[in-house]
C-alpha positions in Angstrom: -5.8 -11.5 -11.3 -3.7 -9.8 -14.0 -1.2 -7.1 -12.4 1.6 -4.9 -14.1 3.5 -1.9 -13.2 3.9 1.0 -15.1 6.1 4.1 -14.7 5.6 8.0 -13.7 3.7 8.4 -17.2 1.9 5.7 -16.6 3.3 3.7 -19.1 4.0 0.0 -19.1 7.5 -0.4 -17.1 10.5 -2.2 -19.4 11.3 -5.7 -18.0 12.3 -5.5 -14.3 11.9 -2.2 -14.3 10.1 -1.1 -11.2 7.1 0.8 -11.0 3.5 1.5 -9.6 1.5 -1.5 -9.4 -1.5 -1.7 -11.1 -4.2 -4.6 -10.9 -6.9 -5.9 -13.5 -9.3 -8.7 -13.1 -13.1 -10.4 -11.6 -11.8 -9.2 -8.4 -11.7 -5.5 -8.8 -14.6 -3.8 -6.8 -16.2 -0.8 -8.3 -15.1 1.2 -5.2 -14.5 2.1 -1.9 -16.6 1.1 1.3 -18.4 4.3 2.8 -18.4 5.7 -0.7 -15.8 8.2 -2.0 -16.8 8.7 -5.2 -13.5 11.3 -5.9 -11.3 8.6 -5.0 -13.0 5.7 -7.1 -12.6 8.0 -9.9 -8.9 8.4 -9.6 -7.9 4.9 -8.6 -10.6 2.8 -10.3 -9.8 3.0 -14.5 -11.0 1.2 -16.9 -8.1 -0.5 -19.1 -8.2 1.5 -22.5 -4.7 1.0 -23.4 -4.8 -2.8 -22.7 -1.5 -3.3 -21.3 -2.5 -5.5 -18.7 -3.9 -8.0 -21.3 -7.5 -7.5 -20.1 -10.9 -7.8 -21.9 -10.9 -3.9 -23.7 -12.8 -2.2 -20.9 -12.6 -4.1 -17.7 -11.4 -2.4 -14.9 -8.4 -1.7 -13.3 -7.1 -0.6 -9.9 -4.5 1.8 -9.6 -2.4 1.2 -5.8 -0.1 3.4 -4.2 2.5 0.2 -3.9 5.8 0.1 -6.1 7.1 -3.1 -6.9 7.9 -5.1 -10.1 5.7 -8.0 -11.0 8.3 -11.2 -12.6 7.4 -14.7 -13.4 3.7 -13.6 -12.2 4.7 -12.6 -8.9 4.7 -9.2 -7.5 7.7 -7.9 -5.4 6.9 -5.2 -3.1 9.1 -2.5 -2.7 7.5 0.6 -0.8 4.3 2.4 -0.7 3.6 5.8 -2.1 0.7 6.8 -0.4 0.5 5.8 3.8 -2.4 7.7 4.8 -4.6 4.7 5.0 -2.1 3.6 7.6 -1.4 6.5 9.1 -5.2 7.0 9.5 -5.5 3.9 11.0 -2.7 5.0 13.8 -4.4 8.7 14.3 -7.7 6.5 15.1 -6.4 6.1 18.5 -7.4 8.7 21.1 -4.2 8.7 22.4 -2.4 9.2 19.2 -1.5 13.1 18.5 0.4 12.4 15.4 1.5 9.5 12.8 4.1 8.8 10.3 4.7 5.7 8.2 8.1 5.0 6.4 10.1 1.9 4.9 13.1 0.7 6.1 15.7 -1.6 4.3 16.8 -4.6 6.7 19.2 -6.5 4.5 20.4 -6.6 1.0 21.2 -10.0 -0.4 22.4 -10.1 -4.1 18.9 -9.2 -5.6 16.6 -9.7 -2.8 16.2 -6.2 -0.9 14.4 -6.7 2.4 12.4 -3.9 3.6 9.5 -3.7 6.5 7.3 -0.2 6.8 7.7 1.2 10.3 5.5 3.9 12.8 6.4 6.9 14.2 3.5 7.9 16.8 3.6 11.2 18.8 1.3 10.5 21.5 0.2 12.4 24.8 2.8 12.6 27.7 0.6 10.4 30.2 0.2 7.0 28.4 1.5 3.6 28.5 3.3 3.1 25.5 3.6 -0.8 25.9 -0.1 -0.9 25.8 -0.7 2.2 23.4 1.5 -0.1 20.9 -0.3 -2.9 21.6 -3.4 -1.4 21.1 -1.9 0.0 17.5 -0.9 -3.3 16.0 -4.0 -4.6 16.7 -5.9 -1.8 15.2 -3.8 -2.7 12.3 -3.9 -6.0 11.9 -8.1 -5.9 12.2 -7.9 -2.7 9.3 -5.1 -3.2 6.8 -4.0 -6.2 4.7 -0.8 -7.7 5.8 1.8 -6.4 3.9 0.8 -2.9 5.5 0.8 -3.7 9.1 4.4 -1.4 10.2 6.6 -4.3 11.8 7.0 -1.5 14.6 5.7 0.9 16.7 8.0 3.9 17.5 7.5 6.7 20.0 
């Protein structure tokens, strides 16, 4: 896998600079389960500038995640888009509304630690110990890791 980041223009990010990360390589599908044709078109590019250093043509997937990618490791730092999350939460009958956002837990020199978090708004009659429950499973069985909200908040 061959990943980069690249600013609002879309334009390859300057040396730590961080930006939206953008991933190239064998293990780039050619889209989305269930179809979405729209969305495949927008996320799923093939690589005619080359930045990534990929064979002229091969495909590349556009994420919503911001980061910086150094010494070939990417460092996360926030998500653009959460609807995938926040469609996972809204899945839930007892779920009336769903909001995710990032929080920052600690700064430590250069290492910023931050975890996403959910707001649900859920009917007045449920057991939120067991509505949260039921959440981060959902979760956990529909998103990778690194978007599973480290908590559930009512």
């Amino acid at each position: 896998m061959i990943a980069a980041q690249v600013d609002t223009r879309g334009l390859p990010c300057t040396a730590g600079e961080y930006g939206k990360i953008r991933i190239a390589g064998v293990q780039v599908g050619r889209g989305y389960l269930g179809g979405k044709p729209e969305l495949c078109r927008q996320r799923q590019l093939p690589d005619c500038v080359g930045f990534v250093e990929t064979n002229q043509g091969e495909r590349v997937f556009i994420t919503s995640d911001r980061g910086v990618v150094q010494d070939g490791k990417i460092y996360f730092a926030g998500r653009e888009d959460t609807t995938l999350i926040e469609n996972v939460l809204l899945s839930s009958k007892n779920v009336l509304g769903a909001a995710v956002g990032m929080e920052t837990l600690a700064e430590d020199g250069n290492q910023i630690v931050q975890r996403l978090f959910a707001l649900v708004i859920t009917q007045s009659d449920v057991d939120e110990q067991k509505v949260r429950a039921n959440l981060i499973q959902e979760c956990v069985i529909n998103l990778p890791t690194y978007s599973i909200p480290w908590k559930v908040q009512f």
